[in-house]
C-alpha positions as CSV (number, residue, x, y, z in Angstrom):
1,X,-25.4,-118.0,-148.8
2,X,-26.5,-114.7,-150.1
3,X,-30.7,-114.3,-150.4
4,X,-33.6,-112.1,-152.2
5,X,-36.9,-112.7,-151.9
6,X,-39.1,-112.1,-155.0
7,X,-42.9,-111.3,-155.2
8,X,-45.2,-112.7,-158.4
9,X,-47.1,-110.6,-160.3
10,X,-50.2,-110.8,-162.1
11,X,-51.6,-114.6,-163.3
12,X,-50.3,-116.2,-160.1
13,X,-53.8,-115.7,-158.6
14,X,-56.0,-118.2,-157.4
15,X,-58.8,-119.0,-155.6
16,X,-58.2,-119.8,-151.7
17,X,-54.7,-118.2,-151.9
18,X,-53.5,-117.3,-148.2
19,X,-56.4,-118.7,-146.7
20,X,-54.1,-121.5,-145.0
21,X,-51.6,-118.1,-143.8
22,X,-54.6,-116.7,-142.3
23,X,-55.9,-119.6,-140.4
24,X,-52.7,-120.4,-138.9
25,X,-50.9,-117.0,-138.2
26,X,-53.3,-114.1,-136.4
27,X,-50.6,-112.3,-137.8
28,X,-51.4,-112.8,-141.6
29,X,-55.0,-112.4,-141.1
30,X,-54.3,-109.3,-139.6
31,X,-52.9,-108.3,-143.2
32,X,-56.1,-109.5,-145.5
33,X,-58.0,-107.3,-142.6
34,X,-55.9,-104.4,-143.0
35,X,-56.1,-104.6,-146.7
36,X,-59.7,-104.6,-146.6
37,X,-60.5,-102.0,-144.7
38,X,-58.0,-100.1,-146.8
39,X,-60.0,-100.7,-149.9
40,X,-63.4,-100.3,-148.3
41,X,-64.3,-103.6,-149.3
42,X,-64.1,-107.3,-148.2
43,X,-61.3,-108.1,-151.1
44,X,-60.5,-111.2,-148.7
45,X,-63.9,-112.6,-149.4
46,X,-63.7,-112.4,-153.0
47,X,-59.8,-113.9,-152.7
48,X,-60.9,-116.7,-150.2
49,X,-64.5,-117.5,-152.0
50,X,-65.3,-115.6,-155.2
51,X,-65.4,-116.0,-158.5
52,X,-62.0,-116.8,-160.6
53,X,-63.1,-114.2,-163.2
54,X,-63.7,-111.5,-161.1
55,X,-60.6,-112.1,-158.9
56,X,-58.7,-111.9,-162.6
57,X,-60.1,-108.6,-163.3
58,X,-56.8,-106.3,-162.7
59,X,-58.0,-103.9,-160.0
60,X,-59.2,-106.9,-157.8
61,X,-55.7,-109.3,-158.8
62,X,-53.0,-106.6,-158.3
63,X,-54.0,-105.9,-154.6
64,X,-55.3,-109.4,-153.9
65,X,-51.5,-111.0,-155.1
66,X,-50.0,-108.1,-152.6
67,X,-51.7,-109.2,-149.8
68,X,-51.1,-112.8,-150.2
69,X,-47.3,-112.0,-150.2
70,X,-47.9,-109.5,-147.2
71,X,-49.4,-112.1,-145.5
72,X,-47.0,-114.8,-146.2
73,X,-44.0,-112.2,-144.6
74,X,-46.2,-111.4,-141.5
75,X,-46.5,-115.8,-141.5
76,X,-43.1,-116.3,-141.3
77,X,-42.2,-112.8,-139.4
78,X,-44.3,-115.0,-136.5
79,X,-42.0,-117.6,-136.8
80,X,-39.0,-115.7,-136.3
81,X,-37.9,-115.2,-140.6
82,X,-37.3,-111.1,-141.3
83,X,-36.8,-109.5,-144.1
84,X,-33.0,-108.7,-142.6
85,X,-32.6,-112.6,-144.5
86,X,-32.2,-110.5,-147.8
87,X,-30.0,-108.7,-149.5
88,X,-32.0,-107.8,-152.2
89,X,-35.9,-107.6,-152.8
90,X,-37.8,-107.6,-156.1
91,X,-41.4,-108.1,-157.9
92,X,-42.6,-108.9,-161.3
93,X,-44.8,-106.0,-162.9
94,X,-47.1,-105.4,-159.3
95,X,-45.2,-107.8,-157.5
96,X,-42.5,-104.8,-157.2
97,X,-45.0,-102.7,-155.0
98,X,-44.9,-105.6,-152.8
99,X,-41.4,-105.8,-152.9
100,X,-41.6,-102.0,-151.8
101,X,-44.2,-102.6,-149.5
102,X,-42.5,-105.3,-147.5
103,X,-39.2,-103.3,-147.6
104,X,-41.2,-100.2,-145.8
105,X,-40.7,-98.1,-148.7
106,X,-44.6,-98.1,-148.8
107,X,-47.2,-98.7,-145.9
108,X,-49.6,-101.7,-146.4
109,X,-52.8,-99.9,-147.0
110,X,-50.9,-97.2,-149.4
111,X,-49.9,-100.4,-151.3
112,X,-53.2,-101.3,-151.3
113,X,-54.4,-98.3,-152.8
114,X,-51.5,-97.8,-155.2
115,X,-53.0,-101.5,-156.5
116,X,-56.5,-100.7,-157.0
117,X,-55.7,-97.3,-158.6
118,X,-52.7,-98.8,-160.7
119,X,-55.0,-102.3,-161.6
120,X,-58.0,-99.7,-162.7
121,X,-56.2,-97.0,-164.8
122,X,-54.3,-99.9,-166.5
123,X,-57.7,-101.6,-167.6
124,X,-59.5,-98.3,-168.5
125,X,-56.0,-97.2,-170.9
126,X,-57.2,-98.9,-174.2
127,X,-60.8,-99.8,-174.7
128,X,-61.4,-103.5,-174.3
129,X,-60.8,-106.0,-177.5
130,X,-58.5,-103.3,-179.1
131,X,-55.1,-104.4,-177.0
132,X,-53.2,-108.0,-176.7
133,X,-50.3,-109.6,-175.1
134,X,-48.6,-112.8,-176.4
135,X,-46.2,-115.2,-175.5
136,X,-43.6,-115.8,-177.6
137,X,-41.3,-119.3,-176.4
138,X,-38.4,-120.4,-177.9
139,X,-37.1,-117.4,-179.0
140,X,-34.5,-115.2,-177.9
141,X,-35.2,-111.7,-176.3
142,X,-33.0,-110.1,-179.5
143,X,-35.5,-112.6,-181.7
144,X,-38.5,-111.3,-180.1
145,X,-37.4,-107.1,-180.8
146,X,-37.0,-108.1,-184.0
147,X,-40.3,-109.7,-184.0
148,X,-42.0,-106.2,-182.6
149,X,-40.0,-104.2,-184.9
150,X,-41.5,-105.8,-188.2
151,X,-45.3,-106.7,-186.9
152,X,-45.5,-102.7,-185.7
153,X,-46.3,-101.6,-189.1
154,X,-47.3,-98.3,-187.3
155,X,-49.2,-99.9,-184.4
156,X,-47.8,-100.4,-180.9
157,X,-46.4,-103.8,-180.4
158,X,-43.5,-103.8,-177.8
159,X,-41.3,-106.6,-175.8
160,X,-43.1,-106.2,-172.3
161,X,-41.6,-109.0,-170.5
162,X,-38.3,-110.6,-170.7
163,X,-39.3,-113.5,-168.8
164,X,-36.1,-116.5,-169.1
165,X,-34.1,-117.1,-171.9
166,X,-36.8,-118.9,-174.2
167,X,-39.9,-116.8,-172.6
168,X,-40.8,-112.8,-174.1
169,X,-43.9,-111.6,-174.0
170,X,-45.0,-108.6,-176.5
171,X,-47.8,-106.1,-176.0
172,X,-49.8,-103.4,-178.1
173,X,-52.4,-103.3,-180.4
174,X,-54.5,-106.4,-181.5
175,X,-53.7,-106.5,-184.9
176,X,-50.2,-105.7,-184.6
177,X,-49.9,-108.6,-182.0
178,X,-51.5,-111.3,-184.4
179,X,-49.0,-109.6,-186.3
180,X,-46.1,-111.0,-184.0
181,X,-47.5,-114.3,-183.5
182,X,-47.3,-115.2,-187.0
183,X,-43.9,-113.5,-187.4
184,X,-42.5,-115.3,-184.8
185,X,-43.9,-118.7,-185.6
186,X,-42.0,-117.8,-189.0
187,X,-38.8,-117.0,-186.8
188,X,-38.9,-120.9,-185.7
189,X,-40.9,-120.2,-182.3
190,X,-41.7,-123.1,-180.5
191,X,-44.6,-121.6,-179.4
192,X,-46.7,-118.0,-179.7
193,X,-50.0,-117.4,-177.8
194,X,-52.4,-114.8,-177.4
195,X,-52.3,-114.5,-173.3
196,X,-55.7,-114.3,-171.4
197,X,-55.1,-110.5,-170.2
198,X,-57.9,-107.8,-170.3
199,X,-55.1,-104.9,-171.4
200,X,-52.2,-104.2,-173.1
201,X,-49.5,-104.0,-170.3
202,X,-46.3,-103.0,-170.5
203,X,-46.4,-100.8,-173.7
204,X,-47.0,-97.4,-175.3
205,X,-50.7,-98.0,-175.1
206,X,-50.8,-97.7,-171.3
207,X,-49.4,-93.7,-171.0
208,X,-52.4,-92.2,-169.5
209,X,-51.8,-95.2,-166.6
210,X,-48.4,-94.0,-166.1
211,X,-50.0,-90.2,-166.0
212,X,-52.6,-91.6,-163.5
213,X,-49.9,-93.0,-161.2
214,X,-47.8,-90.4,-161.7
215,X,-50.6,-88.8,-159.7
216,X,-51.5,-90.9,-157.0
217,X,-47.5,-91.7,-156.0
218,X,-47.2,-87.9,-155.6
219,X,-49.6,-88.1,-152.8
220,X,-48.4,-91.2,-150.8
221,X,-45.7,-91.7,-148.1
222,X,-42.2,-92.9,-149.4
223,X,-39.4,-94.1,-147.0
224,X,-36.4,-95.5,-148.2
225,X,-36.6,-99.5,-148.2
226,X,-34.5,-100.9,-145.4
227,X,-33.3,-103.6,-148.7
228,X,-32.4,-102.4,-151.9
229,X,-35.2,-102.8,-154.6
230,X,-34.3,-104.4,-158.2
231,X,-36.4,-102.4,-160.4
232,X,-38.3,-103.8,-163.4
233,X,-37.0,-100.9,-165.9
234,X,-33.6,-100.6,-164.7
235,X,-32.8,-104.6,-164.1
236,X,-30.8,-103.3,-160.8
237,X,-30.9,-102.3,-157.0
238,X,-32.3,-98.7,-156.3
239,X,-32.8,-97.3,-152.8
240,X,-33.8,-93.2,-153.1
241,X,-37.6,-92.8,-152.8
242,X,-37.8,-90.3,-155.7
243,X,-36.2,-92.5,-158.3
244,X,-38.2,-95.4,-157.2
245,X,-41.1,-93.1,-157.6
246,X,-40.0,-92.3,-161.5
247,X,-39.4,-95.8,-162.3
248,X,-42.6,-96.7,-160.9
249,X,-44.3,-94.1,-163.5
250,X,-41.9,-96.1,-166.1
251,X,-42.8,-99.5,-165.2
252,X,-46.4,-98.8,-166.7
253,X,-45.4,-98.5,-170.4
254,X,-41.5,-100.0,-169.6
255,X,-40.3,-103.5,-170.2
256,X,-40.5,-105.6,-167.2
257,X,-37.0,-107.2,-166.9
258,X,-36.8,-110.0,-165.1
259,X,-34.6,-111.9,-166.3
260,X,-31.7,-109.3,-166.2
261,X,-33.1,-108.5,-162.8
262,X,-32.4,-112.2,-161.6
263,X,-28.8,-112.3,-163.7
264,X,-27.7,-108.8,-162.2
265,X,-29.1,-110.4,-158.9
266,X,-26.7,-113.2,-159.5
267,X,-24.0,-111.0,-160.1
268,X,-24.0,-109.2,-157.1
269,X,-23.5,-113.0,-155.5
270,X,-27.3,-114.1,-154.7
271,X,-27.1,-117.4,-154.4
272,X,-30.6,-118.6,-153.3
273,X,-34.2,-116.9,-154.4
274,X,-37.4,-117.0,-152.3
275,X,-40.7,-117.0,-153.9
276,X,-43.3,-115.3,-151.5
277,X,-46.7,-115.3,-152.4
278,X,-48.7,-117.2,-154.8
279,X,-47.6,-120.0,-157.1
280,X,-44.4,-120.7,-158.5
281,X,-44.0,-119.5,-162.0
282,X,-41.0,-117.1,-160.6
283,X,-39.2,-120.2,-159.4
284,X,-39.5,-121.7,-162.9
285,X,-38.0,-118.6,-164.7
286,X,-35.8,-118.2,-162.4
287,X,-34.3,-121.9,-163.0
288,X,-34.4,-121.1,-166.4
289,X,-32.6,-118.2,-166.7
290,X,-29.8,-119.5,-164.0
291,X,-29.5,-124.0,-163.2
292,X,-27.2,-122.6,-160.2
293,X,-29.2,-120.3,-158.5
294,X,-31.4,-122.3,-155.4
295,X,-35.2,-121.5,-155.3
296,X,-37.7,-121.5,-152.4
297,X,-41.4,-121.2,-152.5
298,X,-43.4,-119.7,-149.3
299,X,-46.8,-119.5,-150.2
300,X,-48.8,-122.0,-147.3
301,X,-48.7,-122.0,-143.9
302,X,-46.7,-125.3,-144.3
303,X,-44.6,-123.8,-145.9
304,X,-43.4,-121.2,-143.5
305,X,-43.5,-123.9,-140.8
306,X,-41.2,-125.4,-143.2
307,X,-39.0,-122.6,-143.0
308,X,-38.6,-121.8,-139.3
309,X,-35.3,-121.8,-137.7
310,X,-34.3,-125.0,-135.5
């Protein structure tokens, strides 16, 4: 059996998440502190207690989601479960700087900082109300680019996630993603939503965020992660610091490609995925994209007591 662990990204945050890891595992609580103090700020109150719409704002969601993760790894880390388990490691949009963080290619509270700088500039990019993302279901990814292609019309409007075989989201300008929606419920779409983001992600739109991180990764710490990395832009396993740094730049504006991520994951002969963090919506793409592939979620302190080794 041949395992990767995977890390969500943004949308899998909730209210209360971790709370249970932090109760039960000094560990774990030792990472919502660390995180904290690395922000300046009581982010774990907010995560534990707060408000649903502020915790959905991206600069508090994007470092909030890391530390749940984090803290599930330090959880089952207690209970004798190390990342030497994997052979691979890999995150959706964000959920790849926890991917880097748990591999050691970045320290905890760099991670944290990398979060709230990358969550900030990617809100301040395009003026509120002037960018969209949609889901487009039942169509192919080669359905969707066509989709882009035609509702551009000299806007931005970009494939920014290819989530599962049936699930692409696009991203750019409001009008040209309207545009898209009724394109693709013209294309035979089972479905096409507006999704409820506060930016554009993922697109042309968000360059001065991929200037801004450009930035702040030239000032932080790389190592190279002790488990290969599947990069978002690339869909495979990178391990030099200074390309993970460029595709890190990339993955601002670049398509986040999960499902070739899971498929070249699959290739390479993973046979069973782990969820860490919050929710499951991973899990379910990851089914989707391959029935054979076996998925775990570890997002509770029951469910790294689940996991511990007889």
């Amino acid at each position: 059996m041949t395992i990767a662990f995977v890390y969500p990204g943004q949308g899998a945050q909730t209210i209360g998440m971790g709370r249970d890891l932090a109760d039960a595992y000094p560990a774990a609580k030792a990472v919502f502190d660390e995180v904290d103090e690395a922000l300046g700020e009581k982010l774990s109150t907010l995560i534990w207690e707060g408000d649903t719409e502020e915790l959905t704002l991206t600069q508090n969601a994007q470092p909030a989601l890391m530390a749940t993760s984090m803290a599930a790894m330090a959880a089952m880390k207690s209970e004798g479960i190390t990342l030497d388990r994997a052979a691979y490691v890999a995150g959706h949009s964000l959920g790849e700087y926890a991917a880097l963080c748990a591999a050691g290619t970045f320290s905890l509270a760099d991670t944290a900082r990398l979060l709230r700088i990358r969550g900030r500039a990617m809100q301040s990019a395009v003026p509120v109300g002037q960018g969209a993302m949609a889901a487009l279901l039942g169509l192919s990814f080669e359905q969707a680019e066509t989709v882009a292609v035609q509702a551009a019309q000299g806007d931005v409007c970009q494939v920014a996630n290819q989530n599962d075989p049936a699930q692409n989201v696009v991203s750019g300008s409001k009008a040209a993603v309207e545009r898209a929606i009724d394109l693709a419920k013209a294309a035979g779409a089972k479905r096409a939503l507006l999704l409820p983001v506060s930016a554009p992600f993922h697109c042309a739109l968000m360059a001065p965020a991929a200037e801004e991180m450009a930035n702040a990764l030239a000032e932080v710490d790389m190592q190279a992660p002790t488990v290969p990395v599947v990069a978002n832009v690339i869909a495979k396993a990178v391990s030099d610091p200074a390309e993970i740094r460029e595709l890190l730049i990339k993955q601002v504006t670049g398509q986040v490609r999960w499902m070739s991520s899971i498929e070249w994951m699959s290739g390479q002969g993973v046979t069973e995925i782990w969820e860490i963090g919050a929710g499951k919506a991973l899990s379910g793409m990851i089914r989707r994209i391959d029935k054979n592939l076996a998925t775990v979620n570890i997002g509770t302190a029951a469910d790294v007591a689940a996991m511990k080794p007889a």
